[in-house]
C-alpha positions as CSV (number, residue, x, y, z in Angstrom):
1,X,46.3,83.3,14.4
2,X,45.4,82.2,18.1
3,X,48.0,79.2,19.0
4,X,46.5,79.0,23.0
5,X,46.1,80.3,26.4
6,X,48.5,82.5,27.1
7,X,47.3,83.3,31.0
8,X,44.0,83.3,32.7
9,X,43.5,86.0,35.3
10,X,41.6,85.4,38.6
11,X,40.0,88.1,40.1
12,X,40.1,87.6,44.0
13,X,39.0,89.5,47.2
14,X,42.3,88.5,49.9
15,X,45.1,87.8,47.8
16,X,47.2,86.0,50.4
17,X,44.0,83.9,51.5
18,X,43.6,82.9,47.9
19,X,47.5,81.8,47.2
20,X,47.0,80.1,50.2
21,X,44.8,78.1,48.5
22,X,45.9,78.0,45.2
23,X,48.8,76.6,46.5
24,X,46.9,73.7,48.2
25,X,45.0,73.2,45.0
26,X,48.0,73.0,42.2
27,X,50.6,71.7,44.9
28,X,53.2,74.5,43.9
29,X,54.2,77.6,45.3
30,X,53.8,82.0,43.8
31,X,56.4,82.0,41.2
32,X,56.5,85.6,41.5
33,X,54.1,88.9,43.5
34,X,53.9,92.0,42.3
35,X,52.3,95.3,42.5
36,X,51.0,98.1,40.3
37,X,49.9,100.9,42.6
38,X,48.5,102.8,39.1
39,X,46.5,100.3,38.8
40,X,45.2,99.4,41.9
41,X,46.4,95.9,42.1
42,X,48.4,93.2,43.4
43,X,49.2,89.9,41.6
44,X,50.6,86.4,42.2
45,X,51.6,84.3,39.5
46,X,51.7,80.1,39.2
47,X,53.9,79.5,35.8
48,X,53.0,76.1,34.5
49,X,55.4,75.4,31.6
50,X,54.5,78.2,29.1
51,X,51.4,79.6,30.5
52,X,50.6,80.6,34.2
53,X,47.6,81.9,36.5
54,X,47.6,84.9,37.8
55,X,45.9,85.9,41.1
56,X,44.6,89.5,41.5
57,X,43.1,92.0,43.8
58,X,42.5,95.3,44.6
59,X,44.4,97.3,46.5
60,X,42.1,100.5,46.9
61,X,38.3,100.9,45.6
62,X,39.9,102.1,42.5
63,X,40.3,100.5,39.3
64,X,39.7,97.7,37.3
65,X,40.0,95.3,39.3
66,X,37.9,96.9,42.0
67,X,35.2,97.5,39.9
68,X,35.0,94.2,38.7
69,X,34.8,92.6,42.3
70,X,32.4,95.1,43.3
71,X,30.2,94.3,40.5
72,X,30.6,90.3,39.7
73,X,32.9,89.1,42.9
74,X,35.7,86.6,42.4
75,X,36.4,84.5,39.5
76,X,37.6,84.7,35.9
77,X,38.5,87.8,35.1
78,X,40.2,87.4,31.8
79,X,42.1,84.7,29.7
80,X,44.8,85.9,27.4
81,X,45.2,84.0,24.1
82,X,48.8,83.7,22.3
83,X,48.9,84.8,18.6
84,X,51.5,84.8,15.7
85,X,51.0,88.1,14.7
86,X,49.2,90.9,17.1
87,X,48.9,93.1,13.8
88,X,47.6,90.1,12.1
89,X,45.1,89.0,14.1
90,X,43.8,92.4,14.5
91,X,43.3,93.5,11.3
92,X,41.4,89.9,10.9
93,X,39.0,90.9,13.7
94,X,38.6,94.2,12.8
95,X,37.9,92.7,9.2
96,X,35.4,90.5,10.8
97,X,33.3,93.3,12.7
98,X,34.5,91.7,16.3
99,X,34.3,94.5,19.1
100,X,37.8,95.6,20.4
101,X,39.3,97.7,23.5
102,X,42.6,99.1,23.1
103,X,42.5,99.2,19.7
104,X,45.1,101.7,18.4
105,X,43.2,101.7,14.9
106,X,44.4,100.3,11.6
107,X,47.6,101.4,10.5
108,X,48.4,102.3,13.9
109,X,51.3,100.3,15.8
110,X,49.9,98.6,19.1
111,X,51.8,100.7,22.2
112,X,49.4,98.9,24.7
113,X,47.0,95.9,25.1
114,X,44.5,94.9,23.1
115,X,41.0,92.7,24.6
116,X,38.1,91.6,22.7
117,X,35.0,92.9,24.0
118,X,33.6,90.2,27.0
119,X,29.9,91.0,25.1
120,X,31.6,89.1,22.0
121,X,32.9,86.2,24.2
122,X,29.8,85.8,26.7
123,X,31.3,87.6,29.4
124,X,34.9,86.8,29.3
125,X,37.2,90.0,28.5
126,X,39.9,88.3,26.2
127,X,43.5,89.2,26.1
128,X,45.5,89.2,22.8
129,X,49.1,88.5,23.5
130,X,51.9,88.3,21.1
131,X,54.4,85.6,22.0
């Protein structure tokens, strides 16, 4: 089932200003910066041991990330949870009624990635991440 915190995802207006910052705060540098223009994004990532943080912002006003700055402004955007089994732990909260995005449907193999509804956890869009 769920053996942690895979990743936690902070959403963030100025990217640079915020590693900046980040980097003042933890005391290490970006481990890695990427982009995904489909997306509308860019990312910076602080690895600590097995699990990292991962800075993102928009880089148009389109897409997720965009919309959710626009709506709610900085902060957590989502935290990704480890599990044994992706197939597993889906068919348990399928089982259990929990509300799913991504979900490919029972018997169907997972080709992208799967969240748990944020109006299950309070607000927090939850990543399920097979490790």
């Amino acid at each position: 089932m769920f053996k942690g915190v895979d990743h936690v995802v902070i959403a963030v207006k100025d990217l640079d200003a915020a590693v900046g910052r980040y980097e003042t705060i933890y005391g290490a540098s970006v481990s890695d910066r990427s982009e995904a223009p489909a997306a509308g994004m860019a990312m910076a990532f602080f690895r600590f041991g097995d699990s990292y943080i991962e800075l993102v912002s928009a880089t148009g006003d389109q897409g997720p990330i965009a919309k959710r700055l626009a709506e709610q402004g900085e902060g957590v955007h989502l935290v990704a949870m480890k599990v044994d089994s992706i197939d597993a732990t889906l068919t348990r909260l399928r089982d259990a009624g929990i509300r799913l995005v991504g979900d490919p449907g029972a018997g169907n193999p997972v080709k992208g990635q799967v969240f748990i509804h944020p109006s299950v956890t309070g607000g927090v869009l939850t990543q399920i991440v097979e490790r």
